[in-house]
C-alpha positions as CSV (number, residue, x, y, z in Angstrom):
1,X,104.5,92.4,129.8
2,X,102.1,90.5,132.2
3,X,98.7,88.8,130.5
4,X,96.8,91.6,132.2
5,X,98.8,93.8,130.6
6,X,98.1,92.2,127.4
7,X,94.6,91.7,127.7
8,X,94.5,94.9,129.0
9,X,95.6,96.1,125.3
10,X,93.8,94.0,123.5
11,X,90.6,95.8,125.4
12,X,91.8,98.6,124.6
13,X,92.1,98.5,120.8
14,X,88.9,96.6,120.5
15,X,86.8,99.1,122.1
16,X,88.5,101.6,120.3
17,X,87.4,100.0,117.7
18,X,83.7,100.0,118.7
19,X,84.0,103.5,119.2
20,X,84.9,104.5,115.7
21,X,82.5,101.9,114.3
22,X,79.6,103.7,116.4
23,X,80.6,107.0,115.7
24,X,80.8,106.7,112.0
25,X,77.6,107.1,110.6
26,X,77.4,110.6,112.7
27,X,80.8,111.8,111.5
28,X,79.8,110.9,108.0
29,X,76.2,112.7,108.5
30,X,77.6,115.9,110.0
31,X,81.0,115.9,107.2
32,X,78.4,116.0,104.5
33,X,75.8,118.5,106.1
34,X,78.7,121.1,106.6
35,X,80.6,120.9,103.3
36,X,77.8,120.0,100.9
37,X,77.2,118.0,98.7
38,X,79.8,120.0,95.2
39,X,82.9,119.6,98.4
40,X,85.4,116.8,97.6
41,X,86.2,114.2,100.0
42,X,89.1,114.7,101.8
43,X,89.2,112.3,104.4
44,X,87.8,108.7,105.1
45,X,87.1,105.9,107.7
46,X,86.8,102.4,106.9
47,X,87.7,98.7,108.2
48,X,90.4,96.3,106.8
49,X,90.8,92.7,106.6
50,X,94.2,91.2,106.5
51,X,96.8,93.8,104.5
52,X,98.4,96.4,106.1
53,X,96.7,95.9,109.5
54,X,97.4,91.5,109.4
55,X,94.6,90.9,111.3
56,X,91.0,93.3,111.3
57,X,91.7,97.4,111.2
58,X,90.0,100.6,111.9
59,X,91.5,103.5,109.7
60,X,91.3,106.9,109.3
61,X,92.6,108.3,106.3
62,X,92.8,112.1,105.0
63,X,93.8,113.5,101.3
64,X,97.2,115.3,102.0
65,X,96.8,117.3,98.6
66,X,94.8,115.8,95.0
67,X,96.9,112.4,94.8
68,X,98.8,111.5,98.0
69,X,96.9,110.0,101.3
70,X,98.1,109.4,104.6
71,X,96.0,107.3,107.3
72,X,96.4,105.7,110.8
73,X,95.0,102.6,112.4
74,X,94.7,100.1,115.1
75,X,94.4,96.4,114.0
76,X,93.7,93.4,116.7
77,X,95.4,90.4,115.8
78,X,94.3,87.2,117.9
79,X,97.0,86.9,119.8
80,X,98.0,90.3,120.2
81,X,97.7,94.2,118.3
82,X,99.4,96.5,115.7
83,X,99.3,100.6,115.0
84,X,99.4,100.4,111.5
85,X,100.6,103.8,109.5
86,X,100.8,104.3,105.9
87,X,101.0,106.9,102.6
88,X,99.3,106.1,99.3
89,X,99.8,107.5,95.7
90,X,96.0,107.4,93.8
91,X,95.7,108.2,90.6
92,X,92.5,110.3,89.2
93,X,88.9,109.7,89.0
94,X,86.3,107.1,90.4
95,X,88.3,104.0,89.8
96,X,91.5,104.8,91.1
97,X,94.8,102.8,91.3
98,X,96.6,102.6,94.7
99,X,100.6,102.2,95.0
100,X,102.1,103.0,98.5
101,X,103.9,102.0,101.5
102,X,104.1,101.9,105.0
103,X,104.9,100.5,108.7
104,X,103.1,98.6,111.1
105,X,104.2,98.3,115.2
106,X,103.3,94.7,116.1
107,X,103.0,93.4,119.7
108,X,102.3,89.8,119.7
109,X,101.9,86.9,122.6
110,X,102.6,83.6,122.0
111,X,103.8,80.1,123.5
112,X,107.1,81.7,123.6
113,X,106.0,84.7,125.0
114,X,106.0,88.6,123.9
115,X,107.4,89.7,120.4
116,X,107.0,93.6,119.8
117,X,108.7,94.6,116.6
118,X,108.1,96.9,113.3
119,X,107.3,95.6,109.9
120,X,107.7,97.7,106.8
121,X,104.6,97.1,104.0
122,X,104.1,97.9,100.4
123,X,100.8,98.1,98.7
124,X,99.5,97.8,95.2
125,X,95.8,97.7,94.0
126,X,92.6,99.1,93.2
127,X,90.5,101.7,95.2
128,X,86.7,103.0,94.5
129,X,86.0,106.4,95.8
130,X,84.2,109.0,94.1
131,X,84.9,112.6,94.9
132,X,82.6,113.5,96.5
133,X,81.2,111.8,100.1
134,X,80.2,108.5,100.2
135,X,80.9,105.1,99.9
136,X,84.5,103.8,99.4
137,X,86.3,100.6,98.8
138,X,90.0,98.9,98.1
139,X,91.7,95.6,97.6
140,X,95.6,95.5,97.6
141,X,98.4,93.1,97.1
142,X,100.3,93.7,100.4
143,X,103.9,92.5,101.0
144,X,105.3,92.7,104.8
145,X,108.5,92.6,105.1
146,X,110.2,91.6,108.4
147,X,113.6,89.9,110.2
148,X,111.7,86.4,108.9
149,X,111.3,87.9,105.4
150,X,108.0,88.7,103.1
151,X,105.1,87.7,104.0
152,X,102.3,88.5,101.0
153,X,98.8,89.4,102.2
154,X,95.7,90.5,100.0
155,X,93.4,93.4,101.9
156,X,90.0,94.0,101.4
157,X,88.5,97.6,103.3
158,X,85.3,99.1,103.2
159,X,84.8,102.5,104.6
160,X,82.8,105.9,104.0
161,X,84.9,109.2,102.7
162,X,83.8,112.7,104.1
């Protein structure tokens, strides 16, 4: 893949990123006008640092059924991107422990040149989300594990639920 190519992608995810940043607070609005304010919060959209995503991630999340979560991403590294995916177990109520897994697509540009490759990733920590909309928070223990080993990360993400 040419630079152009690769800066090309790195445009790409970053104004994706933009776009779900600016469209947030209107989501979020609209989510809570329609279901009310007794509806729980079944989905979510926040940012990560570091974790899952290795570099800065969007995500949007949704509650599969009362305890398991699957979300999507797109992270931008410096010298390249990743599409992170990922499940989660949480267990009940406002304070809410977080156990799950997942895989990230990397595509990297160094010295050497292009590396593209999947990285499996675990996650253990603490999430605060009450049921109903609002704000939401999490910080994780996150191993990656790769052809060069594990590689342990700590995540912090801030976000809305709707």
């Amino acid at each position: 893949m040419t630079r152009s190519r690769t800066n090309a992608a790195k445009t790409a995810v970053i104004t994706l990123i933009m776009l779900l940043a600016g469209l947030l607070p209107a989501t979020v609005q609209s989510a809570e006008e329609t279901a009310g304010a007794k509806e729980p919060a079944r989905n979510a959209v926040f940012g990560e640092l570091l974790g899952q995503s290795v570099g800065l991630g969007v995500y949007y999340e949704r509650m599969v059924s009362d305890n398991f979560a699957a979300r999507a991403g797109v992270s931008t590294l410096i010298v390249g991107y990743g599409i992170p995916l990922g499940v989660s177990y949480l267990s009940s109520g406002n304070h809410k422990f977080e156990l799950g897994g997942g895989a990230t697509y990397l595509e990297i540009t160094d010295w050497v040149g292009m590396h593209r490759g999947l990285i499996g990733s675990a996650n253990i920590g603490y999430r605060y989300q009450r049921e109903q909309p609002g704000f939401m928070m999490r910080a994780a223990y996150t191993p990656l594990f790769g052809r060069e080993g594990v590689v342990s990360l700590v995540g912090i993400s801030l976000g809305r639920a709707f």
